[in-house]
N, C-alpha and C positions, 0 to 999 in steps of 0.2 A: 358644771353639769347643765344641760341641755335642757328646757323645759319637757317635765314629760319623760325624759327618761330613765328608763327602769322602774318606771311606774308602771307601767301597763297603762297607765290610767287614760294615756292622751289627754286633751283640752277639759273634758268636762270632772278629771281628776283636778285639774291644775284651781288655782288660783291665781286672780289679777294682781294680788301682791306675790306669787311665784315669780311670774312671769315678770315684774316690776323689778324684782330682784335680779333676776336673769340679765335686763337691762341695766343694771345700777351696776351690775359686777364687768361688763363689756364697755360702758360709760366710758371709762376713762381711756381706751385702746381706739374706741372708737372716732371719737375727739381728739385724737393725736394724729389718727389718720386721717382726719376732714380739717385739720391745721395742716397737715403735709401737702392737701390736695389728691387724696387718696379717695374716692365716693366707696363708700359703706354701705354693700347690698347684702341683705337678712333674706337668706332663702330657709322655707320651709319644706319637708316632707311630711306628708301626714298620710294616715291609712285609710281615711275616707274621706268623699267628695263636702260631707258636712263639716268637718272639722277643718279643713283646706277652705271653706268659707268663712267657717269662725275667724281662723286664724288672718284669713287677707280683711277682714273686718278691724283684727286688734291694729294693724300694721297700719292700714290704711290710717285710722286714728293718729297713731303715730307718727306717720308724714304730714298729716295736717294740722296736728298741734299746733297752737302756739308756740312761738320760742324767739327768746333774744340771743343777744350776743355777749359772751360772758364778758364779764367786766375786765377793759385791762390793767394793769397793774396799776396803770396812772391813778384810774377810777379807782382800784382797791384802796390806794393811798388816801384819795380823798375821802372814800366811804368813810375810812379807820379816823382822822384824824376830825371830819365835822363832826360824827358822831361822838368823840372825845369832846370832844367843844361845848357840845349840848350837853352831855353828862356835867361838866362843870359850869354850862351857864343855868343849868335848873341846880344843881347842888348849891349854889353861891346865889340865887335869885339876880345874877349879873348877868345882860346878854352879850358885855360886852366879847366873850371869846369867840363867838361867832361873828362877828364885825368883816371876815377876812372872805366871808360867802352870802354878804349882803345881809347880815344881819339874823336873829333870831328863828324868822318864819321862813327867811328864804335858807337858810342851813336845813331845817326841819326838813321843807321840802325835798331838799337834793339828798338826806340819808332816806326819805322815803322812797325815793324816784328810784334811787342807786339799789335800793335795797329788793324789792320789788323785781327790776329788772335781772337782780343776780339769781334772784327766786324761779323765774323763770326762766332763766336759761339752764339752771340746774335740774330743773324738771323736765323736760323735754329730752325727745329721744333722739341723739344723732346720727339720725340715718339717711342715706338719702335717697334709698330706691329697698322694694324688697321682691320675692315672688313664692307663689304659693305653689304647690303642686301635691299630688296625691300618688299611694304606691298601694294598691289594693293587697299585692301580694308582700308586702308586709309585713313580717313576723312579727307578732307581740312578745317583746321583751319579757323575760323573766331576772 
């Protein structure tokens, strides 16, 4: 469902976690098309000139987020396996299981580094263009 519809409500109905959701649920379609090489443009209609600002506000946002590059498998491997490491060099007060990523602090830092960067790449929104536009004559949904 489309943010907004069948609400009547348009934008000042909605919520930043709607609209969040709206994104989280196209996420994954999205990101398979920006791996293909497919650019991902979110166009908007709205029924008034103010909400067609709201909305090129939210977007705009959205294109200038931050955002990394999700981690590739390699990276997942290593995320899963230093983080094991650590789980049994603090369970066992030994650091030796971490030895294989320079040791204790430098493991620590590469599950923080790795972990971090998967955090935001998972938060950000993959799009890469959008545009706004208004339709006056616009029925309100019932």
């Amino acid at each position: 469902m489309a943010p907004g519809r069948g609400s009547g409500r348009g934008w000042r109905g909605q919520t930043a976690s709607e609209l969040r959701r709206w994104a989280d649920e196209h996420r994954a379609l999205w990101t398979h098309l920006r791996h293909t090489g497919v650019t991902v443009h979110v166009a908007v209609i709205t029924r008034t000139v103010a909400a067609q600002n709201r909305y090129s506000r939210l977007f705009a946002t959205w294109l200038n987020a931050p955002s990394a590059q999700p981690l590739t498998p390699e990276e997942r491997e290593a995320l899963a396996a230093a983080d094991a490491a650590l789980d049994v060099a603090l369970a066992d007060g030994d650091p030796a299981p971490c030895a294989p990523w320079g040791g204790f602090n430098a493991c620590r830092r590469l599950v923080i580094d790795l972990r971090k960067r998967a955090e935001r790449a998972a938060g950000g929104v993959p799009i890469d263009s959008y545009s706004t536009d208004h339709a006056p004559g616009l029925s309100r949904q019932s």
